[in-house]
C-alpha positions in Angstrom: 0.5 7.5 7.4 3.7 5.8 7.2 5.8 9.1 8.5 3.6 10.6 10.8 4.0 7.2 12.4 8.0 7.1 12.2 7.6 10.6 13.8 5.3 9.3 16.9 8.1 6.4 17.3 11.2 8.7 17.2 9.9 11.3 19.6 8.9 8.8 22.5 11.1 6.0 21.7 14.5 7.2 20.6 14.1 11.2 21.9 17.7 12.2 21.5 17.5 12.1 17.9 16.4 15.2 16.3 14.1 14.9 13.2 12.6 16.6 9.9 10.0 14.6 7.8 10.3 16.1 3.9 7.2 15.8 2.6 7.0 16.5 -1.7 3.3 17.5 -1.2 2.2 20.8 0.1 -0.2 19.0 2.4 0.0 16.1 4.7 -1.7 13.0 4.9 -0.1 11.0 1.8 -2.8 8.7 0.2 -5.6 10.0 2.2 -5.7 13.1 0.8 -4.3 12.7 -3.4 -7.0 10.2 -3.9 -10.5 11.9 -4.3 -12.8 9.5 -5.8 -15.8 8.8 -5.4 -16.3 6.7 -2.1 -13.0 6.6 -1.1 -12.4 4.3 2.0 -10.3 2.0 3.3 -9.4 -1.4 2.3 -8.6 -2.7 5.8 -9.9 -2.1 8.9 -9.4 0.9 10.7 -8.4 -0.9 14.0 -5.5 -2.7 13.0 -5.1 -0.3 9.8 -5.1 3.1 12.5 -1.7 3.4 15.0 -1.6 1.3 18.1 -0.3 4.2 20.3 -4.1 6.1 19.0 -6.6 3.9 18.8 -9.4 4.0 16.6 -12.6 4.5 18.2 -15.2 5.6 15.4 -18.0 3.3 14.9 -16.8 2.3 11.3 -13.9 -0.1 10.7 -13.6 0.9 7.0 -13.7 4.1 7.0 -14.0 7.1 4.4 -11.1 8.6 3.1 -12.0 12.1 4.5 -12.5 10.6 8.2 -9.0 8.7 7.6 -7.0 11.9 6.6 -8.9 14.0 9.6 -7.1 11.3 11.9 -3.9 11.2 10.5 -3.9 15.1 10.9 -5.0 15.3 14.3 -2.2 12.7 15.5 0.6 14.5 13.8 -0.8 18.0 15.7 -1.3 16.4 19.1 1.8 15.1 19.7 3.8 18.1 17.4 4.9 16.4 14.6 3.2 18.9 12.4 5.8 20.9 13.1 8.7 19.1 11.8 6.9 18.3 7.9 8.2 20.3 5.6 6.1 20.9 2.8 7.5 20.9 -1.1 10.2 19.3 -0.3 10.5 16.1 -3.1 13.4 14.7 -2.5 15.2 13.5 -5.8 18.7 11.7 -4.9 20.6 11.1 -1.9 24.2 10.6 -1.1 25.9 8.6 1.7 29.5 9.7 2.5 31.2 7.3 4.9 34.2 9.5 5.6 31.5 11.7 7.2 28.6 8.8 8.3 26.5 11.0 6.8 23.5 11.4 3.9 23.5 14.3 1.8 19.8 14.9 0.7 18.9 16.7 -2.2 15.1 18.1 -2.7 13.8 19.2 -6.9 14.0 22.9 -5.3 18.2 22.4 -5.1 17.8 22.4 -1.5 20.3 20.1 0.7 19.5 18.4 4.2 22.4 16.3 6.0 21.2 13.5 8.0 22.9 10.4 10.2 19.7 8.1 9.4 17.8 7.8 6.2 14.6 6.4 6.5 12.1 6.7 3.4 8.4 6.6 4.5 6.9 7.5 0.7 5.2 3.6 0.3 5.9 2.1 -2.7 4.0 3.7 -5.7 4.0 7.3 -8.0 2.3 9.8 -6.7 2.3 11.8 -10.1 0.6 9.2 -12.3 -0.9 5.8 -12.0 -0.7 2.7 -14.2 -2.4 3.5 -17.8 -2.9 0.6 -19.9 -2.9 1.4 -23.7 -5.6 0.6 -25.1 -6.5 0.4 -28.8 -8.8 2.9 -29.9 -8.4 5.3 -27.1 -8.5 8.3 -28.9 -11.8 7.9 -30.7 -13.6 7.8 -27.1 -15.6 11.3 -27.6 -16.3 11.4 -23.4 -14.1 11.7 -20.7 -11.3 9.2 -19.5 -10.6 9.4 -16.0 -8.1 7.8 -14.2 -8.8 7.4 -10.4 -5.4 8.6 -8.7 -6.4 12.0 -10.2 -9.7 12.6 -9.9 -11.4 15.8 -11.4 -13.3 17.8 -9.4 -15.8 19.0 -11.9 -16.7 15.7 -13.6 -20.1 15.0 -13.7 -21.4 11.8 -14.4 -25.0 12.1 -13.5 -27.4 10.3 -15.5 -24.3 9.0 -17.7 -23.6 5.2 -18.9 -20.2 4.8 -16.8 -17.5 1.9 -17.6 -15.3 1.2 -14.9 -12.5 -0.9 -15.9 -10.6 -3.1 -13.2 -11.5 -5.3 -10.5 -9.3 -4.2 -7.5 -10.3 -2.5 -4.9 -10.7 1.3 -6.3 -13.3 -0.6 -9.1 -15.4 -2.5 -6.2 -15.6 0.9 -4.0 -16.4 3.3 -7.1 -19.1 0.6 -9.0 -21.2 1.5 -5.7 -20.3 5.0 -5.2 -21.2 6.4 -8.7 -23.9 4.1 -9.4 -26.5 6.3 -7.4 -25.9 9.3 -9.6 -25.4 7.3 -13.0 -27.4 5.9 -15.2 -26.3 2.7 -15.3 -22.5 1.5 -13.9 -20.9 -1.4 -15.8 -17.1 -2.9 -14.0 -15.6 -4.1 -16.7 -13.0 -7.0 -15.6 -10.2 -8.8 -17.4 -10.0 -11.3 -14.4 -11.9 -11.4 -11.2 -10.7 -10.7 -7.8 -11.7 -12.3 -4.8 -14.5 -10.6 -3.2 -15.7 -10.7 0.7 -18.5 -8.9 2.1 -17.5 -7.5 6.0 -20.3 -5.4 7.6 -18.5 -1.7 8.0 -19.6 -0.7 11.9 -18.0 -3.0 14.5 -20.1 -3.0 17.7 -17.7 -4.9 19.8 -15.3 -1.9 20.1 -17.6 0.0 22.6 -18.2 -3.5 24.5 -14.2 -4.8 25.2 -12.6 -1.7 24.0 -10.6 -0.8 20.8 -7.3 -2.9 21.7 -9.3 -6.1 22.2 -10.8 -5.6 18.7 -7.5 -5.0 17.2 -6.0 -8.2 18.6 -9.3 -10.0 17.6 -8.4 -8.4 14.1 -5.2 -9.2 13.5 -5.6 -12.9 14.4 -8.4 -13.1 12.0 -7.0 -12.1 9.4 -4.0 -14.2 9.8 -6.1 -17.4 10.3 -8.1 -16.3 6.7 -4.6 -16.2 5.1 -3.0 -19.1 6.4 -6.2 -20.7 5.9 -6.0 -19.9 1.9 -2.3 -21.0 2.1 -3.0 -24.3 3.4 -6.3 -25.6 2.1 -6.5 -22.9 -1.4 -9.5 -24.9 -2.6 -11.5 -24.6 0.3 -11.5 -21.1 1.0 -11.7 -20.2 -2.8 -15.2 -22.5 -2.7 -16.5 -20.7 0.6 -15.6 -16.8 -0.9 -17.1 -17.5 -3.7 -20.1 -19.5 -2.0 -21.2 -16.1 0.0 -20.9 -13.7 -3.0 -23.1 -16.2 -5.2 -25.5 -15.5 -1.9 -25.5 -12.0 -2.6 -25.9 -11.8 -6.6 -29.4 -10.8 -8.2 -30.9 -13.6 -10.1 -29.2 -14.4 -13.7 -25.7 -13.2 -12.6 -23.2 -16.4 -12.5 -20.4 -16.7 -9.9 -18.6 -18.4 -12.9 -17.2 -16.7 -14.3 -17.7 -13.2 -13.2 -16.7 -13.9 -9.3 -14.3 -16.8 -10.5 -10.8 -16.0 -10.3 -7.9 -17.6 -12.0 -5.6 -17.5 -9.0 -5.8 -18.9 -5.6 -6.6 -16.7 -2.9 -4.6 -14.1 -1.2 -1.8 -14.8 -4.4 -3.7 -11.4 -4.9 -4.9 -8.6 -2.3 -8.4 -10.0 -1.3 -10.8 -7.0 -2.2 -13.4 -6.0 0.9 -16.9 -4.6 0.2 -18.1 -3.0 3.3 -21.8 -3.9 4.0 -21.9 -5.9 0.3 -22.5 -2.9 -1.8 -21.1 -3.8 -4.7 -24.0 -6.8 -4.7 -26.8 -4.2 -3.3 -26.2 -2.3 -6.5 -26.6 -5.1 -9.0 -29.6 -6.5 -7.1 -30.8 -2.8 -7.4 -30.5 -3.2 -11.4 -27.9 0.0 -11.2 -24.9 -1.7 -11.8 -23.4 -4.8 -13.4 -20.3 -7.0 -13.9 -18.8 -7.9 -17.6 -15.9 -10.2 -18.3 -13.8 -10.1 -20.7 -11.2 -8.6 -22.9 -10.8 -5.5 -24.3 -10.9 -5.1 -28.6 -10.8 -1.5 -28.5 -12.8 1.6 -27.6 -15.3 2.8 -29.8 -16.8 6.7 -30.1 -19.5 5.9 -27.6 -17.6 3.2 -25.7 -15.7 -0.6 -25.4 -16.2 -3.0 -27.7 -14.7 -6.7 -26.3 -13.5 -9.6 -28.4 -16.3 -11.2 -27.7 -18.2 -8.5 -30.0 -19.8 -7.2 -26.9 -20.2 -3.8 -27.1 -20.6 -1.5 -24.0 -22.1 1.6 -24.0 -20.4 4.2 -22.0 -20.5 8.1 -21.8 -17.9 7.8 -19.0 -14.8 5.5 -18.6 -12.9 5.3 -16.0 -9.4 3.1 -16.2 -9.2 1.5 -12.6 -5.7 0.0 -14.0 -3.9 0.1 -10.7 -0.8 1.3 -9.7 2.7 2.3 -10.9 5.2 0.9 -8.2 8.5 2.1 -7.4 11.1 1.9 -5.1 12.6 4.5 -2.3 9.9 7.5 -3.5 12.4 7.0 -6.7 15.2 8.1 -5.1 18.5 8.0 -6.8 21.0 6.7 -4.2 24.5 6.7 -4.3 27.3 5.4 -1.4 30.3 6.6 -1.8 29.7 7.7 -4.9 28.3 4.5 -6.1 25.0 4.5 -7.7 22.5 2.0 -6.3 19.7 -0.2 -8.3 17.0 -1.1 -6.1 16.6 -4.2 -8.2 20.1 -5.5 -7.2 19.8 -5.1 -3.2 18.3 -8.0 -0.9 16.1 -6.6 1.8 16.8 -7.0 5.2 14.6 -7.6 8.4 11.8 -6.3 5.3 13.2 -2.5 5.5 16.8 -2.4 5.3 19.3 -3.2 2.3 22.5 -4.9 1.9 25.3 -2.5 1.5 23.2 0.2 1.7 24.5 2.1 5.5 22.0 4.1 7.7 19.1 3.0 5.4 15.1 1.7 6.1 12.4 1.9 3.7 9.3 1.8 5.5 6.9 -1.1 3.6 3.5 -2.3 4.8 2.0 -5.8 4.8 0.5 -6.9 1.4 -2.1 -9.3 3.7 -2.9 -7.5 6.1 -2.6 -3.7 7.1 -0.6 -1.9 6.2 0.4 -0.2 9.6 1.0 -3.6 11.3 4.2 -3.9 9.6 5.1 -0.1 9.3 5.0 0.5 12.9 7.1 -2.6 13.6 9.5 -1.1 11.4 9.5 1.9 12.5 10.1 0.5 16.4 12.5 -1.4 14.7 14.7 2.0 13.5 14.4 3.2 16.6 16.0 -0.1 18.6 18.9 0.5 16.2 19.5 4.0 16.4 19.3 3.6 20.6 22.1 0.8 20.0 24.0 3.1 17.9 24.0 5.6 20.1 24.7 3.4 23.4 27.8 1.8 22.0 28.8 5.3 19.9 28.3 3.6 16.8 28.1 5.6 13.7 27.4 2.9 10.9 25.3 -0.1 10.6 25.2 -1.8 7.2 23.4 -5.0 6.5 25.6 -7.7 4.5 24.3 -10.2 2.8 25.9 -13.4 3.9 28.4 -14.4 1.0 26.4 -18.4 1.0 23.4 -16.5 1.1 21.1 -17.9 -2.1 19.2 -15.0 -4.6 15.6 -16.9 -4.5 14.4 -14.3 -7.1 11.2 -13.2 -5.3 10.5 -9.6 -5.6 10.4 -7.8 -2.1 6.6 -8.7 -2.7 5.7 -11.8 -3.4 1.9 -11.1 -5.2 0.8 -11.7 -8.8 -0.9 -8.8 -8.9 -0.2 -6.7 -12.2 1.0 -3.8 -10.1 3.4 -6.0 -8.3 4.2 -8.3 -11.4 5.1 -4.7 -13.5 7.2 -3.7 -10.7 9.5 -6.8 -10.7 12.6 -4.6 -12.4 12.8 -2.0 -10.2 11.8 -3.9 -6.6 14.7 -5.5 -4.0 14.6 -8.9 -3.9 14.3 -11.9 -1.1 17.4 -14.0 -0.2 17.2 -18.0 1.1 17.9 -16.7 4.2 15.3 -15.8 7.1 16.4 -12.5 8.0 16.4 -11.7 4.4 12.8 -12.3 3.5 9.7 -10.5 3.7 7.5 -13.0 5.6 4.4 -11.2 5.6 3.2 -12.5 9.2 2.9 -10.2 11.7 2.7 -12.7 14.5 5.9 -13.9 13.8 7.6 -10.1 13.3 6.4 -9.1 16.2 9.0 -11.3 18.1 11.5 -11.2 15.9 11.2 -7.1 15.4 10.7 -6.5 18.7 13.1 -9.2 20.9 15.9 -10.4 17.6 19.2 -9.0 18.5 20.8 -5.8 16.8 24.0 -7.6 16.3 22.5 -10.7 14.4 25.9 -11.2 12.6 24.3 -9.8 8.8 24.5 -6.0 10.7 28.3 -4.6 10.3 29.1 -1.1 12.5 31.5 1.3 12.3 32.9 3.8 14.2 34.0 7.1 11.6 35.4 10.1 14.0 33.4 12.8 12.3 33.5 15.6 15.3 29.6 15.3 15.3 
């Protein structure tokens, strides 16, 4: 998503540059197409989670996986971009010379690209493997373990008792997804997430158009989280309030839908048209809390002494974040730790020359902030190019403050696990990640190029 994007940007907004988006996959479409389980959708709506230069105009706001990727595909083929992806390529290390202005790229397959501009669209976890907990007793499970990031084709759990461990978002869309075919579906939670029902077909879009729903969008969500930032306590009582209106009868808010954090200090999960709750009203699927003892032959015992039955278990454990697609970058021969750079305008690092990492919003879609980001790349590769600049380098001001915040700012496990590896915030504005698009948009948009933290240089390389 993030690169088909860049490539949309680049070719109408900065058109001198030429391009070539490496992509380690042999297919396109990033997210959209690696994950295959179950009921795959979207955790954001489509209109402000789809590009602004395509609007989205199918009658579902969250959307399937499948329809997702069949969108991504046909904007990279309609405007060409298709043809600059090369497939296979994973890039493992990447070298900036400064005698030359120039990266040095280098793919597993020994291959080497040059480039003037590096800018790293991969988001910001594995693709080979997501986060396994280890869990005691793991071996004696005589069924299948399935983890959802690689989903087998041939698994069947129909009729099956199925344990679904986790309570993000990949746990609240599977419960409902596999609870038609199973025998019984049991989420199986360490700590609850906040939960809000959103109908999935938005019937305004055909009335004012898709534009005026994204707007309407993106200033709702903004008001919900600045809502939860300013009165916690209030909007924890009212989430909570409309999922106990949607539980079947015997099933407690507290302390199954009651979580220990305040909202939005974690993602806040969606279910489209409450499905999660239609499937526990329906008797087909139900919530435990609690903590893990160990697995057992025929499935999870909790320290409780609870004992779940399962045939099937699949760990919902989240994540495994990195940094740059796990790049190793050098400059000038220097070798770079992500967790010692300050970010910069959220996407560029101090020190670091020619360099953006493309990262989305953690509260609110994702796209919102990529694409700002990637207009943003294009402003300063225009300015390079009108004042025959060949270097920009952010600096970190040297009374600039280390406030130890991770580039972002959630207590999410995922996030919280990642905390060695990720940049970090400075005291200083231009060196945070604010996480509020309506105050990006100005300052991405409008902010000057030469802010005083960017440094140029001019390096008389021929090219």
């Amino acid at each position: 998503m993030s690169g088909i994007g860049a490539a949309y940007r680049l070719q109408t907004e900065s058109p001198g540059r030429s391009y070539a988006i490496l992509e380690a996959r042999e297919t396109s479409g990033g997210t959209w197409d690696l994950f295959r389980y179950p009921g795959v959708r979207s955790d954001s709506d489509m209109f402000t989670l789809g590009y602004p230069f395509r609007p989205w105009r199918e009658p579902k706001s969250i959307a399937a996986g499948r329809t997702i990727l069949d969108y991504l595909r046909d904007t990279a083929a309609e405007n060409g971009i298709d043809k600059h992806i090369r497939y296979g390529r994973r890039v493992v290390s990447a070298a900036w010379s400064t005698p030359e202005a120039r990266w040095t790229v280098r793919t597993a397959t020994g291959e080497e690209w040059t480039c003037s501009f590096l800018y790293v669209c991969t988001g910001y976890y594995r693709y080979d493997s997501g986060y396994e907990a280890d869990f005691p007793g793991r071996e004696s499970f005589t069924g299948p373990i399935v983890h959802p990031q690689h989903w087998p084709e041939d698994l069947d759990w129909t009729g099956k008792r199925v344990v679904i461990i986790g309570s993000g978002a990949t746990a609240v869309t599977l419960v409902p997804a596999m609870a038609d075919r199973a025998a019984h579906v049991t989420m199986l939670q360490r700590s609850p997430s906040y939960l809000l029902a959103l109908p999935t077909r938005e019937g305004a879009a055909r009335r004012v158009g898709p534009h005026v729903v994204r707007a309407r969008n993106v200033l709702l969500t903004w008001a919900l989280y600045q809502a939860a930032q300013r009165w916690p306590d209030r909007v924890a009582r009212a989430l909570k309030k409309g999922v106990a209106e949607q539980l079947p009868p015997g099933v407690d808010v507290d302390p199954h839908f009651s979580p220990r954090y305040a909202p939005w200090d974690q993602r806040l999960c969606v279910v489209p048209d409450g499905d999660l709750f239609a499937a526990m009203r329906a008797g087909q699927a139900s919530v435990s809390t609690g903590t893990i003892e160990s697995f057992t032959p025929d499935g999870i015992r909790l320290t409780g002494g609870e004992h779940l039955d399962a045939d099937v278990i699949v760990t919902a454990t989240g994540l495994t974040m990195v940094a740059f697609g796990e790049i190793a970058l050098t400059v000038d021969g220097r070798e770079i730790n992500s967790a010692d750079l300050h970010v910069y305008k959220g996407m560029m690092f101090d020190g670091v020359p020619n360099f953006a990492w493309c990262v989305g919003y953690t509260n609110a879609s994702w796209t919102l902030r990529a694409d700002l980001t990637s207009r943003y790349v294009c402003r300063l590769l225009n300015y390079l190019a009108r004042h025959r600049i060949d270097i920009a380098t952010p600096t970190l001001p040297a009374d600039a403050h280390d406030t130890g915040e991770p580039l972002m700012a959630l207590s999410s496990g995922y996030v919280q696990r990642a905390a060695s590896v990720l940049p970090r915030q400075s005291d200083r504005r231009t060196w945070r990640m604010i996480n509020n698009y309506l105050l990006d948009l100005p300052r991405m948009r409008l902010s000057r190029i030469d802010d005083g933290d960017m440094m140029f240089a001019r390096i008389k390389t021929g090219a």
